[in-house]
Residue frames as a rotation matrix with the C-alpha (Angstrom) as fourth column:
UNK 1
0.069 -0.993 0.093 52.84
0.530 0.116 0.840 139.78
-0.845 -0.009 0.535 117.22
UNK 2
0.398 -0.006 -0.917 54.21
-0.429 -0.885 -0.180 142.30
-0.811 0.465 -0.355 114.96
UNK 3
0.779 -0.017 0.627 55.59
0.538 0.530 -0.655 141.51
-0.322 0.848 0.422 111.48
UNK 4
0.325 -0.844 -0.427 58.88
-0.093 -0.478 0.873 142.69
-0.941 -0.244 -0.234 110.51
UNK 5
0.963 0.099 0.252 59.68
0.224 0.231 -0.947 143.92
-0.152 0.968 0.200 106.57
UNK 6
0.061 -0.979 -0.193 62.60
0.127 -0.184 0.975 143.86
-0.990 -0.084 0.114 105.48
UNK 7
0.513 0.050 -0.857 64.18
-0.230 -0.954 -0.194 145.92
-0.827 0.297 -0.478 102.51
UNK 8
0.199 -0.944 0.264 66.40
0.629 0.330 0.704 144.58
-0.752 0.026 0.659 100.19
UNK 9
0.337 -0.183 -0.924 68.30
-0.615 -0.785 -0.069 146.81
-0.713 0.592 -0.377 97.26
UNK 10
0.996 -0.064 0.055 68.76
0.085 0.704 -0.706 145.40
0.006 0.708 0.706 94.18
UNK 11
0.714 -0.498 -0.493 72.98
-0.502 0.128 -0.855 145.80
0.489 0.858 -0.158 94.77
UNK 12
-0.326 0.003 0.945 72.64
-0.564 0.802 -0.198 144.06
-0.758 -0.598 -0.259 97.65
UNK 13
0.783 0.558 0.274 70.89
-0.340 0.753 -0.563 141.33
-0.521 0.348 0.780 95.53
UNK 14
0.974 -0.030 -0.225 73.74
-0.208 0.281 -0.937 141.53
0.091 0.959 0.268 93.03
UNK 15
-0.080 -0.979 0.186 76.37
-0.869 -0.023 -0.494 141.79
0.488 -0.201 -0.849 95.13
UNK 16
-0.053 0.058 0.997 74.89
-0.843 0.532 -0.076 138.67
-0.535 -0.845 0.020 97.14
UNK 17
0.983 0.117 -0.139 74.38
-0.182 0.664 -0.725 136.36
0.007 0.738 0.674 93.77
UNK 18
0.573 -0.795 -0.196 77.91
-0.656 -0.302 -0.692 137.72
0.491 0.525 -0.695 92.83
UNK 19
-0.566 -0.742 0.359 79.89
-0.750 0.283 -0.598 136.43
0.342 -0.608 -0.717 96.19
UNK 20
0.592 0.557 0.583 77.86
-0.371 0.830 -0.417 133.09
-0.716 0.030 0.698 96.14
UNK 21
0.999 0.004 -0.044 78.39
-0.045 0.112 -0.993 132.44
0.001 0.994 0.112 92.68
UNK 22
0.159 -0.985 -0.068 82.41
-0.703 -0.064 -0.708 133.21
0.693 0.160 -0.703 93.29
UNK 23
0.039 -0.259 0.965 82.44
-0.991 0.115 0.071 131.28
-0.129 -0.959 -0.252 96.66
UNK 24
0.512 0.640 0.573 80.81
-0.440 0.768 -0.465 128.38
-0.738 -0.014 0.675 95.12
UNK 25
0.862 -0.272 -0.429 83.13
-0.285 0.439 -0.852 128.08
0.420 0.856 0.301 92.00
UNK 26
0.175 -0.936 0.305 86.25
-0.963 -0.227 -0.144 127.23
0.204 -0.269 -0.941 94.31
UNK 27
0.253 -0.072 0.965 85.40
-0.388 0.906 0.169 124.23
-0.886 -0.417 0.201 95.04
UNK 28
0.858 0.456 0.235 85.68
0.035 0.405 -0.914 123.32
-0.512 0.792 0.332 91.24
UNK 29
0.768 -0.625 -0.139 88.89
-0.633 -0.706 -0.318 125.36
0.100 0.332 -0.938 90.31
UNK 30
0.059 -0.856 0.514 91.22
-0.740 0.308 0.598 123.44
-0.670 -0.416 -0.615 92.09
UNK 31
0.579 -0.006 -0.815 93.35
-0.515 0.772 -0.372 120.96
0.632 0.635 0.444 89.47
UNK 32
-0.280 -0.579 0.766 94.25
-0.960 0.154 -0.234 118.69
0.017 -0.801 -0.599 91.82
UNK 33
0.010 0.238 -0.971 94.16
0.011 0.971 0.238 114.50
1.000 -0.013 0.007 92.47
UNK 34
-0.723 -0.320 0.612 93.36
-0.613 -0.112 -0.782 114.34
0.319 -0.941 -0.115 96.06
UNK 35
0.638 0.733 -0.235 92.06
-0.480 0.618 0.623 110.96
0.602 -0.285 0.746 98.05
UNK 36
-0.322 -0.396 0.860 92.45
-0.868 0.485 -0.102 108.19
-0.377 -0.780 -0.500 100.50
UNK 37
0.499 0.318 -0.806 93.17
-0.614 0.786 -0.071 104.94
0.611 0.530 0.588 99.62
UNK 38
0.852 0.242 0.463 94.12
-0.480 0.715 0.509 101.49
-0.208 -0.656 0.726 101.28
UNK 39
0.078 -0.781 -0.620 97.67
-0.752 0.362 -0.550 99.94
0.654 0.509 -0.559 100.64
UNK 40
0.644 -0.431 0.632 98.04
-0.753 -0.506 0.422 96.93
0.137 -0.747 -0.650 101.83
UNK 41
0.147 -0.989 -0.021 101.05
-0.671 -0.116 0.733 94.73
-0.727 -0.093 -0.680 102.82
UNK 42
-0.123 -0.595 0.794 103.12
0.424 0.692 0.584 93.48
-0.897 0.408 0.167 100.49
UNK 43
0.090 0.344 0.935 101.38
0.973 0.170 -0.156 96.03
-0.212 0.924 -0.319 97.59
UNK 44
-0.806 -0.528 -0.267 102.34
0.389 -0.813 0.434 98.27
-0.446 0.246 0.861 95.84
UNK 45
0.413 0.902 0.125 99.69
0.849 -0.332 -0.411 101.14
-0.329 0.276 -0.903 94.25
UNK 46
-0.744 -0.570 -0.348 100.37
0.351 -0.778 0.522 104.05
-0.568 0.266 0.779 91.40
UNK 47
0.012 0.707 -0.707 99.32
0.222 -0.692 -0.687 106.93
-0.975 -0.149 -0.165 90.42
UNK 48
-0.266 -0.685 0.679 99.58
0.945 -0.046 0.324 108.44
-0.190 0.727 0.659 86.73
UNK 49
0.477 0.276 -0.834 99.40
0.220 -0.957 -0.191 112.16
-0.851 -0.092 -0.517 86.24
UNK 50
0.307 -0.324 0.895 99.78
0.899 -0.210 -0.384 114.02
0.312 0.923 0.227 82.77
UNK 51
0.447 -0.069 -0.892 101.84
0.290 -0.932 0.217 117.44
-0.846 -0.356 -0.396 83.23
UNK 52
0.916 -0.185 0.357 103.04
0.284 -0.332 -0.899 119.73
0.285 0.925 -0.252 80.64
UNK 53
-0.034 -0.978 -0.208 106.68
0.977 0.010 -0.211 121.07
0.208 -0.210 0.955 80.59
UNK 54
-0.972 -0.237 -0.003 107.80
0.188 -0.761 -0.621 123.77
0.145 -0.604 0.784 83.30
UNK 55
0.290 0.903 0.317 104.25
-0.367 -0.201 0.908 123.11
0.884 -0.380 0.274 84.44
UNK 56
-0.693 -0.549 0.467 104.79
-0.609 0.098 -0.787 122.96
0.386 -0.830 -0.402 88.27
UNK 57
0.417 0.599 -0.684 102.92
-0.033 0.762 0.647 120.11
0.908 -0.247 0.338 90.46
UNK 58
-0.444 -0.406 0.799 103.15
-0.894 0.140 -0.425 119.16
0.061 -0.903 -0.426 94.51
UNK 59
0.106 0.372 -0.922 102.78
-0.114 0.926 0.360 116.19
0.988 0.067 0.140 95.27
UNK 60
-0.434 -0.239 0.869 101.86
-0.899 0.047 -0.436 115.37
0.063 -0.970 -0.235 99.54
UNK 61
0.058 0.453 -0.889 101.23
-0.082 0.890 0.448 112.38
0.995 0.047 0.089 101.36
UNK 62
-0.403 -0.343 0.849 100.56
-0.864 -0.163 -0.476 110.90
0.301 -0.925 -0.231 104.66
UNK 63
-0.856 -0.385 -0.346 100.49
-0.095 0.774 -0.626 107.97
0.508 -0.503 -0.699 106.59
UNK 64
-0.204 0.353 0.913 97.09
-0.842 -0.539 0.021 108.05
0.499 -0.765 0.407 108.71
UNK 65
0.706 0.478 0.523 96.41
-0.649 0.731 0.209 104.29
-0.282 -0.487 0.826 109.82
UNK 66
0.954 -0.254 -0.161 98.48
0.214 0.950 -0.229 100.76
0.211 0.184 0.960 109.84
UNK 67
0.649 -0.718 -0.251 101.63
0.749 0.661 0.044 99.55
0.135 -0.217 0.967 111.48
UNK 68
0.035 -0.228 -0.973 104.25
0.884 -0.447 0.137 102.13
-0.466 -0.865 0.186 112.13
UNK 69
0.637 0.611 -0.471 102.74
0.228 -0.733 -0.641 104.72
-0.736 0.301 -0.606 109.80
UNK 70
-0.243 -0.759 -0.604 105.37
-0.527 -0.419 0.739 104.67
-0.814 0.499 -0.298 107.11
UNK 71
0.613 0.563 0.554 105.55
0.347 0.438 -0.829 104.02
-0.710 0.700 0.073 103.54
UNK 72
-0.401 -0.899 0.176 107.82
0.500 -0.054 0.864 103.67
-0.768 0.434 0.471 100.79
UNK 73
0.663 0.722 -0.198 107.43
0.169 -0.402 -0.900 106.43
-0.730 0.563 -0.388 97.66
UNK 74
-0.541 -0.839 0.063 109.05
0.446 -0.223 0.867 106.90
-0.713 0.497 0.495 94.59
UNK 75
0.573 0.544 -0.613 107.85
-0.151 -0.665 -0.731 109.55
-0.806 0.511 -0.299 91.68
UNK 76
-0.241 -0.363 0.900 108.88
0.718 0.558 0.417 108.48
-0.653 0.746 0.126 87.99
UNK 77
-0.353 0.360 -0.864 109.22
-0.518 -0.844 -0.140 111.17
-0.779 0.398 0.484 85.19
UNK 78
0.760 0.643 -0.093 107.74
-0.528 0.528 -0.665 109.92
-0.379 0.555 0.741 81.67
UNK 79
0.104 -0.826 -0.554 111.66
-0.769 0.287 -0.571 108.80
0.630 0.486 -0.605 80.39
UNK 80
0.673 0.185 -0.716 111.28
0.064 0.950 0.305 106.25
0.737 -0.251 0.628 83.71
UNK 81
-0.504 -0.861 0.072 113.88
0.119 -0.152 -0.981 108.30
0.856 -0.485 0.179 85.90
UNK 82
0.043 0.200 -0.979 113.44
0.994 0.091 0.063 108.45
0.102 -0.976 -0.195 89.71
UNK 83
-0.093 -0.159 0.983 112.88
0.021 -0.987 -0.157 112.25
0.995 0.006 0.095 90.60
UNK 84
-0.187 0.063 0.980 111.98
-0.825 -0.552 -0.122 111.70
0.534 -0.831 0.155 94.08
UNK 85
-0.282 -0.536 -0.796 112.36
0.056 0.819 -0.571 109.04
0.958 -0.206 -0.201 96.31
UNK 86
-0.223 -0.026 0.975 111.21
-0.897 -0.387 -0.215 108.42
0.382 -0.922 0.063 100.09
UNK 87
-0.339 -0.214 -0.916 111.82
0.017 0.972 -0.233 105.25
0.941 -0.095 -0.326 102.25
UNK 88
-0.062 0.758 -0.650 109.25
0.794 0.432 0.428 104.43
0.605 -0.490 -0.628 105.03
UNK 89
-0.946 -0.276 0.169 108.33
0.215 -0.926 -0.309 107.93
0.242 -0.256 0.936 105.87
UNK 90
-0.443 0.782 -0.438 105.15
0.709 0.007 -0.706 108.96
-0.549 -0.623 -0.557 107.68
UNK 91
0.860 0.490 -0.142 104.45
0.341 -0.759 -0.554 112.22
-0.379 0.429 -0.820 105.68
UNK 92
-0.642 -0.751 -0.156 106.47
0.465 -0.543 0.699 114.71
-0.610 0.376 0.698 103.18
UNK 93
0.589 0.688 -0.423 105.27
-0.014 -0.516 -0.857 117.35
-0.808 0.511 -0.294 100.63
UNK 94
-0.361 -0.909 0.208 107.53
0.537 -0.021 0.843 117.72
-0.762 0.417 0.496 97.32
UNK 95
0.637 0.770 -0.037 107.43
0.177 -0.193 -0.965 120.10
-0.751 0.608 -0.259 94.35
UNK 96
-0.365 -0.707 0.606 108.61
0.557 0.355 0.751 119.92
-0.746 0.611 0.264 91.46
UNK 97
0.254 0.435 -0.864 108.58
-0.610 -0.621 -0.493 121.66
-0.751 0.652 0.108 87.73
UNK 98
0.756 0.355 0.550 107.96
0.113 0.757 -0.644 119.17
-0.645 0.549 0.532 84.78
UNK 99
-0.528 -0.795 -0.298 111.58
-0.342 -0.122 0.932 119.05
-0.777 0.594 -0.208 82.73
UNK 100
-0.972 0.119 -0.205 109.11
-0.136 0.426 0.894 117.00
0.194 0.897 -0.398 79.59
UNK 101
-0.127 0.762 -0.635 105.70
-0.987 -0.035 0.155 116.48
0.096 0.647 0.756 78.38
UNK 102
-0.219 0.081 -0.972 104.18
-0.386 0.908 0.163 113.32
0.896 0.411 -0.168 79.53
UNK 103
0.742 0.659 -0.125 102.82
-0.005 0.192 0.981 111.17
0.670 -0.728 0.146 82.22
UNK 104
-0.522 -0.671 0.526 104.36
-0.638 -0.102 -0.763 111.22
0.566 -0.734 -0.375 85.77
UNK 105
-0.033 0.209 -0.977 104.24
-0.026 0.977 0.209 108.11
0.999 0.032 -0.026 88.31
UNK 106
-0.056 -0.123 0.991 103.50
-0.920 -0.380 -0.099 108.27
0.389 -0.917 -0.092 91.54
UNK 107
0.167 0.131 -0.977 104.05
0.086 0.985 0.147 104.53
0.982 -0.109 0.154 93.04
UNK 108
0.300 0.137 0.944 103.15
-0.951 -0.032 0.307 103.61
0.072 -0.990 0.120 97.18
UNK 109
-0.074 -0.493 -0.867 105.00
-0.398 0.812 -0.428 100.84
0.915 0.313 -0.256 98.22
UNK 110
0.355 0.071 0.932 104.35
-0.893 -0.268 0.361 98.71
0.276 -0.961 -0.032 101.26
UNK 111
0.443 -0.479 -0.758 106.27
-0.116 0.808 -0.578 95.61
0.889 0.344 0.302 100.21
UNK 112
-0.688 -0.725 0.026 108.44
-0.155 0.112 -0.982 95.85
0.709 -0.679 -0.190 103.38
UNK 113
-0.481 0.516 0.708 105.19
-0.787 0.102 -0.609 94.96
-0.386 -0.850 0.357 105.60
UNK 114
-0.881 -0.065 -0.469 104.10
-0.274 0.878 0.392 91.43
0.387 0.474 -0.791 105.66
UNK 115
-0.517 0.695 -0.499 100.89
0.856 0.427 -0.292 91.47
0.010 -0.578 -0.816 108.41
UNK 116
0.179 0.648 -0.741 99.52
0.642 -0.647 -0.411 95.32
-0.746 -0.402 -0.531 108.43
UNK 117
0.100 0.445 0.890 97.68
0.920 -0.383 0.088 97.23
0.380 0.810 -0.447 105.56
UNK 118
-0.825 -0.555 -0.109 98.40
0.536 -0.829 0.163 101.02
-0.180 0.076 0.981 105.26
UNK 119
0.658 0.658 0.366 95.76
0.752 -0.553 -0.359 104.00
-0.034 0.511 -0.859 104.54
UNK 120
-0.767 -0.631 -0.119 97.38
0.547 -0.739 0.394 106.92
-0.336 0.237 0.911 102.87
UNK 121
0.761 0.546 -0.352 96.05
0.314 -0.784 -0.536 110.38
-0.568 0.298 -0.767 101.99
UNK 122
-0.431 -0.778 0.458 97.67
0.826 -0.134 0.548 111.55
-0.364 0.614 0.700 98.88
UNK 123
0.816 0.329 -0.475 96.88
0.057 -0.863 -0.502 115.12
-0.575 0.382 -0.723 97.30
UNK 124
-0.463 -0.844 0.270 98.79
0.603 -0.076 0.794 115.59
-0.650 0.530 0.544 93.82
UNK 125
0.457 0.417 -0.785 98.42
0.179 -0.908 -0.378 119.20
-0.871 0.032 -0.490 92.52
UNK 126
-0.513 -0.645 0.567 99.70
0.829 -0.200 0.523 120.16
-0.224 0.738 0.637 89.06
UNK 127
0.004 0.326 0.945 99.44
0.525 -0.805 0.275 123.58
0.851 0.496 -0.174 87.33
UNK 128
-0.959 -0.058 0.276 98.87
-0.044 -0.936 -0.350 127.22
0.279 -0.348 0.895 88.81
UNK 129
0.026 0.973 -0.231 94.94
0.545 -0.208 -0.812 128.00
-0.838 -0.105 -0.535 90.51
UNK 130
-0.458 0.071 0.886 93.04
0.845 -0.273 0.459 129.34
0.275 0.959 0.065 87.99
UNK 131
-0.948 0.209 -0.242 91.51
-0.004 -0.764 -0.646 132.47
-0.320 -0.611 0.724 88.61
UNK 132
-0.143 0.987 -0.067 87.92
0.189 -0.040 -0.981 133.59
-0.971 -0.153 -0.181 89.43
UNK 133
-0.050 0.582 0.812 85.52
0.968 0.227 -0.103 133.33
-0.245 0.781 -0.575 86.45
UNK 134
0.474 0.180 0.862 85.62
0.702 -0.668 -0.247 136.54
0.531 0.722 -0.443 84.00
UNK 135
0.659 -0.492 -0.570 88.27
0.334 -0.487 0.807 138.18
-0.674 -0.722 -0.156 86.55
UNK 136
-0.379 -0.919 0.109 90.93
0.305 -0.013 0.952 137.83
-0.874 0.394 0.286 83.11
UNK 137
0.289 0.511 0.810 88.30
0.946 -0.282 -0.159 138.78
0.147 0.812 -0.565 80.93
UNK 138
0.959 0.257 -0.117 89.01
0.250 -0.966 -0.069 142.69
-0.131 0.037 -0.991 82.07
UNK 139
0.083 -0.948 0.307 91.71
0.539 -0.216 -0.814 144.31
0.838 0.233 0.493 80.66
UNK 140
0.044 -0.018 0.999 91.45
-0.355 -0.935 -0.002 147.32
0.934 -0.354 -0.048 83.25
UNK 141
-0.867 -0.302 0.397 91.89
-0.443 0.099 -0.891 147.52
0.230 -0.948 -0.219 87.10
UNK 142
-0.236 0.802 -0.548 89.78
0.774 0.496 0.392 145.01
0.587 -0.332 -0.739 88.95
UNK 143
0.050 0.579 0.814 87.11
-0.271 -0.776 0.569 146.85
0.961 -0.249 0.118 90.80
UNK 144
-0.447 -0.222 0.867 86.99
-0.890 0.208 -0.405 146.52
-0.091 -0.952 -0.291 95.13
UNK 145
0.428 0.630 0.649 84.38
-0.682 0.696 -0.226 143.89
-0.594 -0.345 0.727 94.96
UNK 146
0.757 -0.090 -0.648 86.73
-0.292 0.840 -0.457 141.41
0.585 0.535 0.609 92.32
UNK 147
-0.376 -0.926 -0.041 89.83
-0.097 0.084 -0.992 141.93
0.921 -0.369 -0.122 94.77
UNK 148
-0.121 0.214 0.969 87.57
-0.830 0.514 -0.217 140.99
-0.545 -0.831 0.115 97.93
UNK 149
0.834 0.544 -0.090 86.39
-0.543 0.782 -0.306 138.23
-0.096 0.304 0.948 95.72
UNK 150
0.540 -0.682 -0.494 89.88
-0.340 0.360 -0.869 137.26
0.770 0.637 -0.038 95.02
UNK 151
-0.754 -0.628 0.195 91.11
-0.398 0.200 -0.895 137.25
0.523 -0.752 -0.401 98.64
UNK 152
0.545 0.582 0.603 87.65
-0.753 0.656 0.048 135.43
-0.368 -0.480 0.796 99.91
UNK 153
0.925 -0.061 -0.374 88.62
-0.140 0.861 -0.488 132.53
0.352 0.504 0.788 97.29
UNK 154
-0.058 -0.862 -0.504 92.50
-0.187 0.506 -0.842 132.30
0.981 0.045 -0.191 98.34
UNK 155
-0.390 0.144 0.910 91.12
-0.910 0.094 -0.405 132.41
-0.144 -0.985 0.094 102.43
UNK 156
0.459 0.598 0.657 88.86
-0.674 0.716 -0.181 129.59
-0.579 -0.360 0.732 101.61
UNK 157
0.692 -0.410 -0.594 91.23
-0.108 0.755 -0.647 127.33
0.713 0.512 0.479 99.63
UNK 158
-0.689 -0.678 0.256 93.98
-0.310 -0.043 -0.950 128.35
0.655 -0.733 -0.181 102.85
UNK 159
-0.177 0.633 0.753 90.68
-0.977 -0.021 -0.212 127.02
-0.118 -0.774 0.623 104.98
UNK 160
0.859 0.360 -0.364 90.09
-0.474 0.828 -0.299 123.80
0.194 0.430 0.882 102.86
UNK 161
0.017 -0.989 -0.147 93.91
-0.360 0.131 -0.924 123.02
0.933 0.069 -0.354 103.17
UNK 162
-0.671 -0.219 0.708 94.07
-0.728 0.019 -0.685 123.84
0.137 -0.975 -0.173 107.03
UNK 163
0.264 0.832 0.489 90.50
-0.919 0.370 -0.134 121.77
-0.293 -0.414 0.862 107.77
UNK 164
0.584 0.024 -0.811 92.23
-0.668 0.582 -0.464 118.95
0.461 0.813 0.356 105.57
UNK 165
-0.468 -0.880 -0.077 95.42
-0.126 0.152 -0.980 118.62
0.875 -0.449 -0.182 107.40
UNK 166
-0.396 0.317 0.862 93.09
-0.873 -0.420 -0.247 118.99
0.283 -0.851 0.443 110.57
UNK 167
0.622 0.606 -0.496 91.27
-0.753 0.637 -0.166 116.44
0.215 0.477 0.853 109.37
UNK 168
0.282 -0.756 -0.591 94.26
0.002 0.616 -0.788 113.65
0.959 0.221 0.175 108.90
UNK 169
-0.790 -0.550 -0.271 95.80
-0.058 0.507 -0.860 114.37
0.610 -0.664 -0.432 112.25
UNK 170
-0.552 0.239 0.799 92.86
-0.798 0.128 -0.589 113.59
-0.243 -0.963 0.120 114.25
UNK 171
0.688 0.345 -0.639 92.18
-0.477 0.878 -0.040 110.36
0.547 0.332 0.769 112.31
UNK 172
-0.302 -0.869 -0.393 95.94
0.074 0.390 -0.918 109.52
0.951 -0.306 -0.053 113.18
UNK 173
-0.626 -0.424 0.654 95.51
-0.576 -0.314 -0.755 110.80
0.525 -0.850 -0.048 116.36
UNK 174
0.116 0.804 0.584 92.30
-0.972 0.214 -0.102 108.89
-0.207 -0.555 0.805 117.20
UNK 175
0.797 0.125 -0.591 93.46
-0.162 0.987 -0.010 105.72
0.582 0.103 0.807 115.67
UNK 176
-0.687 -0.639 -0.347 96.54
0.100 0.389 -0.916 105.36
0.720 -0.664 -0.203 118.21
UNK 177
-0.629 0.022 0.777 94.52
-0.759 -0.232 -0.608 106.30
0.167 -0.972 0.162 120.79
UNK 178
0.690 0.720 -0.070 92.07
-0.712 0.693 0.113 103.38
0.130 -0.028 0.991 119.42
UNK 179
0.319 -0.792 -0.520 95.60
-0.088 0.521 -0.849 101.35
0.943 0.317 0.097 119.39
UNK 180
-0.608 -0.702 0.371 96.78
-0.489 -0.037 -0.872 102.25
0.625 -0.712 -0.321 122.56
UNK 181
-0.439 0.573 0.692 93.45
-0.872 -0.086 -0.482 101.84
-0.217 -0.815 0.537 124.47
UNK 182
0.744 0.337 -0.577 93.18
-0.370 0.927 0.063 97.92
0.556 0.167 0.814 122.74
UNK 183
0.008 -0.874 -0.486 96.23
0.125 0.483 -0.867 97.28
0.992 -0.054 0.113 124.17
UNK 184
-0.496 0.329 0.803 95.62
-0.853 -0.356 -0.381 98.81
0.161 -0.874 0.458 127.52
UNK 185
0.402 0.883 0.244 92.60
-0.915 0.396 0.073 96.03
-0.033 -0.253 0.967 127.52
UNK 186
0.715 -0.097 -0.693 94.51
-0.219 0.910 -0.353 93.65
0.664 0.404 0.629 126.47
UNK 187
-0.406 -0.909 -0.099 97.46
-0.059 0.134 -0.989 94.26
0.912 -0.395 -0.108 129.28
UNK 188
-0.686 0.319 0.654 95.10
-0.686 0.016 -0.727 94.61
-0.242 -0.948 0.208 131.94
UNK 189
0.624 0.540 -0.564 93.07
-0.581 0.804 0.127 91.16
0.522 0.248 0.816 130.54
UNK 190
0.336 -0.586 -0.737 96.27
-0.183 0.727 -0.662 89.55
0.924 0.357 0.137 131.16
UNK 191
-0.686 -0.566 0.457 96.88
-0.289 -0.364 -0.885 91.08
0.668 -0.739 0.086 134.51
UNK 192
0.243 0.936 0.256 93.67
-0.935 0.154 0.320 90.14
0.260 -0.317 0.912 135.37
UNK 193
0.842 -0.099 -0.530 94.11
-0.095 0.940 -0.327 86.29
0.530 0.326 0.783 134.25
UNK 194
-0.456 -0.886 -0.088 97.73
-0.115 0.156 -0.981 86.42
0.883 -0.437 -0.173 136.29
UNK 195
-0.723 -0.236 0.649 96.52
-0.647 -0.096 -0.756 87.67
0.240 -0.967 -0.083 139.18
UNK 196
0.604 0.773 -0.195 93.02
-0.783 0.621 0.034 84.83
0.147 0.132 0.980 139.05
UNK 197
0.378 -0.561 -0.736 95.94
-0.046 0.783 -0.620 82.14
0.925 0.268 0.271 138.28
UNK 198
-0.633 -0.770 0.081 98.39
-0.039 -0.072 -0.997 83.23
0.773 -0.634 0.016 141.41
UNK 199
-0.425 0.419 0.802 95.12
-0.898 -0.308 -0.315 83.82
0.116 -0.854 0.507 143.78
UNK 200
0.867 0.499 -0.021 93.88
-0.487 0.853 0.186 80.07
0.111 -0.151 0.982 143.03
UNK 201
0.380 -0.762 -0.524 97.03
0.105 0.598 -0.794 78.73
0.919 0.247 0.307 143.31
UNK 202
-0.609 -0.740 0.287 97.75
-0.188 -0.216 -0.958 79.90
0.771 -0.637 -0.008 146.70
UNK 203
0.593 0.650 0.476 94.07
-0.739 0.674 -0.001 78.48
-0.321 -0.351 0.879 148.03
UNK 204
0.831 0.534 0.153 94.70
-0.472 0.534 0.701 75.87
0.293 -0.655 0.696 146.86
UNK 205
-0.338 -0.868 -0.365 98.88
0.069 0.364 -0.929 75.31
0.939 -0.339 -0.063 148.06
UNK 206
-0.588 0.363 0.723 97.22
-0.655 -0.738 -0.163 77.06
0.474 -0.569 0.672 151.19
UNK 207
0.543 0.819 0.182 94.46
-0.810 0.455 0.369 74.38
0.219 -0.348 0.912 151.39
UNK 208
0.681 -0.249 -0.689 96.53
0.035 0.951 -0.309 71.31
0.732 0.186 0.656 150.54
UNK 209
-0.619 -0.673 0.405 99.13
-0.370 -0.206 -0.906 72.64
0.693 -0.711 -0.121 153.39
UNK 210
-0.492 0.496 0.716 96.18
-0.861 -0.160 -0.482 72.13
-0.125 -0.854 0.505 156.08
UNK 211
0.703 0.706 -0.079 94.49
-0.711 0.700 -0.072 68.96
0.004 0.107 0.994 154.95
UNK 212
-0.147 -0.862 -0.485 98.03
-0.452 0.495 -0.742 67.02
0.880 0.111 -0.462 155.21
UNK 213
0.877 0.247 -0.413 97.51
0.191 0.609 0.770 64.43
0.441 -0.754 0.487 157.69
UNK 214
0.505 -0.489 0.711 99.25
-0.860 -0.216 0.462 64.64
-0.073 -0.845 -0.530 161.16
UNK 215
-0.284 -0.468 -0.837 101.76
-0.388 0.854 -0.346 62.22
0.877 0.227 -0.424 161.85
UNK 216
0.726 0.641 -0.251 101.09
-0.028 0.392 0.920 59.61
0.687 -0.661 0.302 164.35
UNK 217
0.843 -0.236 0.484 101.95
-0.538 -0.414 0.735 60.08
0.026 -0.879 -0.476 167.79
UNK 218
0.150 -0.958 -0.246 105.38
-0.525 0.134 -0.840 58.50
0.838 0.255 -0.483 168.94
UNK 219
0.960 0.147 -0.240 105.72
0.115 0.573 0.811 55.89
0.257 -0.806 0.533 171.72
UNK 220
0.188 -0.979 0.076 108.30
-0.563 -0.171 -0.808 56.44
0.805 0.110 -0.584 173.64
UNK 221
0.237 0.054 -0.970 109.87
0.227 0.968 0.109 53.96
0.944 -0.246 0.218 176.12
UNK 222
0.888 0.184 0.421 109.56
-0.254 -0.568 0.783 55.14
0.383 -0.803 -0.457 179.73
UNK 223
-0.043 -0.959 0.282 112.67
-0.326 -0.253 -0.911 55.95
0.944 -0.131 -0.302 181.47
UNK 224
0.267 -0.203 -0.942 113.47
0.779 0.620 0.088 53.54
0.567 -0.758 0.324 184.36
């Protein structure tokens, strides 16, 4: 078997460190609060986020598991006012721009369920993306390779997003179908157990019909 060498140029090398090195810092960049947490009934669970003023912020949620997927939100600026508001809602996205300096509240509320806990997926974004490392350091036109670097990094943050959201509905989706298909078992248990009940019950009406003694014969008085 032959051996096969292979060439490399050093700006291949540097251009391969380069778009690593940029591909890899994206995952960091993002200022963002994004997780999944348990709510459940009767409790209530908040968030606290610091934003600066006319710093912008989204704030999403969703529903992915428990009772009919809803959930009560309300968003508190630091003065204690309601800015946003949603009453047992399955999903929603809001954004907003910070009117003051100071923490912001995000509170989940499932008080209005008394028997079934809640999992929510919350992502709460504040601020602009920052751009790619030493990209603002040049004063001058970015060169081809920082403006591919710049549209790799906003493709893969529009990939992380999509794969996220992908992500969420086919939990949801797989936990109804884990919902539907207990219930399925559970309707055809019963149907089972009916029809077991109605098929011994007609042995034995069935039996107890036949084993009924005969009445005894009748004498009758011969006719002259």
């Amino acid at each position: 078997m032959s051996k096969m060498r292979s060439h490399h140029h050093p700006k291949n090398i540097r251009f391969g460190v380069f778009f690593f090195l940029a591909l890899s810092y994206t995952v960091s960049m993002v200022n963002s609060v994004e997780l999944t947490f348990e709510l459940p009934d009767n409790a209530r669970e908040c968030f606290h986020e610091e934003i600066l003023k006319n710093q912008s912020a989204t704030l999403e949620f969703q529903v992915v598991s428990g009772g009919r997927y809803d959930v009560d939100l309300t968003l508190e600026s630091p003065t204690g006012e309601v800015i946003y508001r949603q009453q047992k809602t399955q999903f929603d996205s809001y954004n907003f721009v910070a009117a003051a300096t100071g923490i912001y509240t995000a509170c989940f509320s499932n008080e209005f369920s008394t028997f079934s806990h809640k999992i929510v997926y919350m992502d709460f974004q504040v601020g602009d993306e920052q751009p790619l490392p030493g990209i603002e350091e040049h004063a001058t036109v970015l060169t081809q390779l920082e403006v591919s670097a710049q549209e790799i990094h906003k493709g893969l943050n529009a990939i992380l997003d999509f794969q996220t959201h992908h992500r969420l509905r086919e939990a949801q989706g797989r936990k109804r179908a884990e919902d539907l298909n207990e219930r399925v078992l559970w309707w055809s248990l019963t149907e089972t157990a009916a029809i077991l009940v109605i098929a011994i019950g007609q042995v034995l009406v069935l039996r107890n019909f036949f084993s009924e003694k005969k009445p005894s014969q009748m004498n009758y008085p011969l006719m002259k």
